[in-house]
N, C-alpha and C positions, 0 to 999 in steps of 0.2 A: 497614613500612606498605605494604597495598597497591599498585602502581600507582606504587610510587619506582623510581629508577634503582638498581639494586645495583651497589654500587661495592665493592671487595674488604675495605675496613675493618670496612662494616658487613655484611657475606656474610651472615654466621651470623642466621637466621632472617630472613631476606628473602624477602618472599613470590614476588616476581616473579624467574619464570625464560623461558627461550628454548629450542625446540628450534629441531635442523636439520634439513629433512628433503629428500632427494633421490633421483634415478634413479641405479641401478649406475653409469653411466657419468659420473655429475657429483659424483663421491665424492671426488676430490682438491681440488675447488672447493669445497666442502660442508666437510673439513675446515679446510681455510683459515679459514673462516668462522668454524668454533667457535673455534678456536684464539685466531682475534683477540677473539672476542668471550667469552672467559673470560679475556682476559688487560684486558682492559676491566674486569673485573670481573661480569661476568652470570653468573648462576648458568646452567648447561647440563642439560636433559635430556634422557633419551631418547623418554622418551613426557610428552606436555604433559597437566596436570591438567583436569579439566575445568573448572573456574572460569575465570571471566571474569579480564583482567589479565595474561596470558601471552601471549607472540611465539610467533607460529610464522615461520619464517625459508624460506623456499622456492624452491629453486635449482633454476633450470628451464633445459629445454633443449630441442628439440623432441620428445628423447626424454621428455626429464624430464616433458611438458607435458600427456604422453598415460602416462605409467605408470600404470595402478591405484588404486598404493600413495599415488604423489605426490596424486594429485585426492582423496583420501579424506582425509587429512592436514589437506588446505586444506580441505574440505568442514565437516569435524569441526570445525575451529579457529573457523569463522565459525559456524556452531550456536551454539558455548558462549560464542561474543561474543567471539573474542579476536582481534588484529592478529593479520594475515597481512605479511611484507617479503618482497617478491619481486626473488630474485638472478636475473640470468641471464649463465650459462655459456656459452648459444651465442644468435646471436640467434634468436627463436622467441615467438611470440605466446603474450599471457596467455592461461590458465583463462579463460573465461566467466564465471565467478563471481568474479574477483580482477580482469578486464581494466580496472575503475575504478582502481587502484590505484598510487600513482606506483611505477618499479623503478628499479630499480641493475642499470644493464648494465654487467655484468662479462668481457663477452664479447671485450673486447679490451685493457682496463685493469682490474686489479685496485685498489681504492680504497679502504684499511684504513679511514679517516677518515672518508670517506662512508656507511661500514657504519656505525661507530660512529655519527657525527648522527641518521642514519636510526632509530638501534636507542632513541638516548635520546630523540629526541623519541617515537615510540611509549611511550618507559616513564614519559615526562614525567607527574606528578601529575596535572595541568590539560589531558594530550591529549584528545582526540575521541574519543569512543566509536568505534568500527568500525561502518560503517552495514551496514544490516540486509539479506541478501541471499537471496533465494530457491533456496535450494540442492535437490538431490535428497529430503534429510527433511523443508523446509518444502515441498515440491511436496506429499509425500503427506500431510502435516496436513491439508494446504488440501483435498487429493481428501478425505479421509474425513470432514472439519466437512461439504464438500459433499454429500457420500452422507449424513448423519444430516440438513441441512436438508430434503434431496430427500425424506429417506424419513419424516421428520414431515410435509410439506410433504402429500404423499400418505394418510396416515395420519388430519388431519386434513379432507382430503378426501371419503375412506371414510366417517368418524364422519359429517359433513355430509350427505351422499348419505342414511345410514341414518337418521337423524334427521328428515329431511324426505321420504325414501318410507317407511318402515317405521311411525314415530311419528308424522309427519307434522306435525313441529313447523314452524311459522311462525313471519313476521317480524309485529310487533305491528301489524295492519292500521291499527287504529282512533288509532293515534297516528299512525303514516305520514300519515293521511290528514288528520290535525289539521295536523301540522306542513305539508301542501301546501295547506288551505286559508291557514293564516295566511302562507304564502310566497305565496301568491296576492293574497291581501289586502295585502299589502305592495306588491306592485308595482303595483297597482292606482291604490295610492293615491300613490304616485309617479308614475304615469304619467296619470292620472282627470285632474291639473292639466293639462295639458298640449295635451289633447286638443282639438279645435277645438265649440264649442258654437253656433257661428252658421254664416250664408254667410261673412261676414266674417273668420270665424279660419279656417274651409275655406281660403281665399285665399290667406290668411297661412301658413298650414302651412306649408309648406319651410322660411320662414324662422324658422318653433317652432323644430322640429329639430334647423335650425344651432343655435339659442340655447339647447335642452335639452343637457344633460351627456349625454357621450360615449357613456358605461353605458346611459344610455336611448334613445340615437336607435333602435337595431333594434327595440327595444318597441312606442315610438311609432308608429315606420313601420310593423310585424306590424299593432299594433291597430288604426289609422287605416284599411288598407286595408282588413283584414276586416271595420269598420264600414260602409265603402262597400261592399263587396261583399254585405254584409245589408240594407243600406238599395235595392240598385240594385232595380228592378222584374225580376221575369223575363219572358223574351219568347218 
């Protein structure tokens, strides 16, 4: 089954297996590792499949941390969705891409037991997906979805431009101007109550205002003043 622990009884056709992978120099800490973890029962390879559900086990060192081969390894593994367990050999700071990830420093005690826990809860049925990390090939997705938004984006621009200088297509005037008389009429007639119709409500005004809903005080205030200022004489 997917995603179980291989345990040596049931080996044979168990889908979940583990590589090791490490810098020249962390090669005898690297073996260690298989060794215990085939003797665990985990199935060992050399190159991990691409499906999701396989360990990749990654033993670092400052060397290890900047090899190539090592960051490509761990790169690959988080692509195709699969746990990364990070050993380390000497102390030395994680990958950028793994530094979320708990390790097993081994860099002064070796911990056969700890490997194991670490390796079975990854293989547990019911573990956590491996969250999702922006590696070097999700950089460049993301740069190329953004070059074909960018260049519809413009494309559809162009079309626009020639449509309206060449063809000289327009926006539907005669409804625009429908829909701004009846948005006129509307507030009109929200605002029409409101408005002072004697000396007496002139008076009273401010305290309309306060008493009108929030939405309409600017209205009110617009309109009331621009009424005085049509009503005032010129001089």
């Amino acid at each position: 089954m997917k995603g179980a622990v291989c345990r040596a009884p049931v080996l044979k056709g168990c889908q979940m297996a583990i590589t090791v992978i490490s810098a020249p120099g962390d090669a005898a800490l690297a073996d260690r590792v298989r060794q215990d973890l085939q003797a665990a029962g985990y199935a060992l390879v050399d190159t991990p499949p691409a499906e999701a559900g396989h360990i990749l086990v990654a033993v670092l060192s400052p060397a290890g941390g900047s090899d190539p081969a090592v960051n490509a390894a761990i790169t690959t593994a988080l692509d195709n969705g699969q746990h990364v367990l990070p050993v380390l050999a000497q102390a030395a700071p994680l990958p950028k891409w793994i530094d979320h990830l708990a390790v097993l420093d081994f860099s002064d005690h070796y911990d056969a037991e700890a490997l194991r826990q670490y390796a079975a809860a990854l293989a547990a049925p019911g573990a956590a997906r491996p969250l999702k990390v922006i590696t070097p090939r999700v950089q460049a997705a993301n740069r190329r979805a953004g070059l074909w938004l960018g260049a519809l984006a413009v494309l559809w621009l162009v079309i626009g431009l020639v449509l309206v200088g060449v063809f000289h297509v327009q926006a539907p005037l005669e409804e625009f101007n429908t829909v701004d008389t009846l948005e006129a009429a509307t507030i009109q007639a929200a605002v029409g109550r409101n408005l002072p119709r004697s000396t007496q409500e002139a008076e009273n005004f401010p305290l309309t205002i306060e008493a009108a809903p929030t939405a309409q005080r600017p209205l009110l205030i617009a309109t009331g003043t621009a009424l005085v200022a049509t009503r005032e004489p010129r001089r």
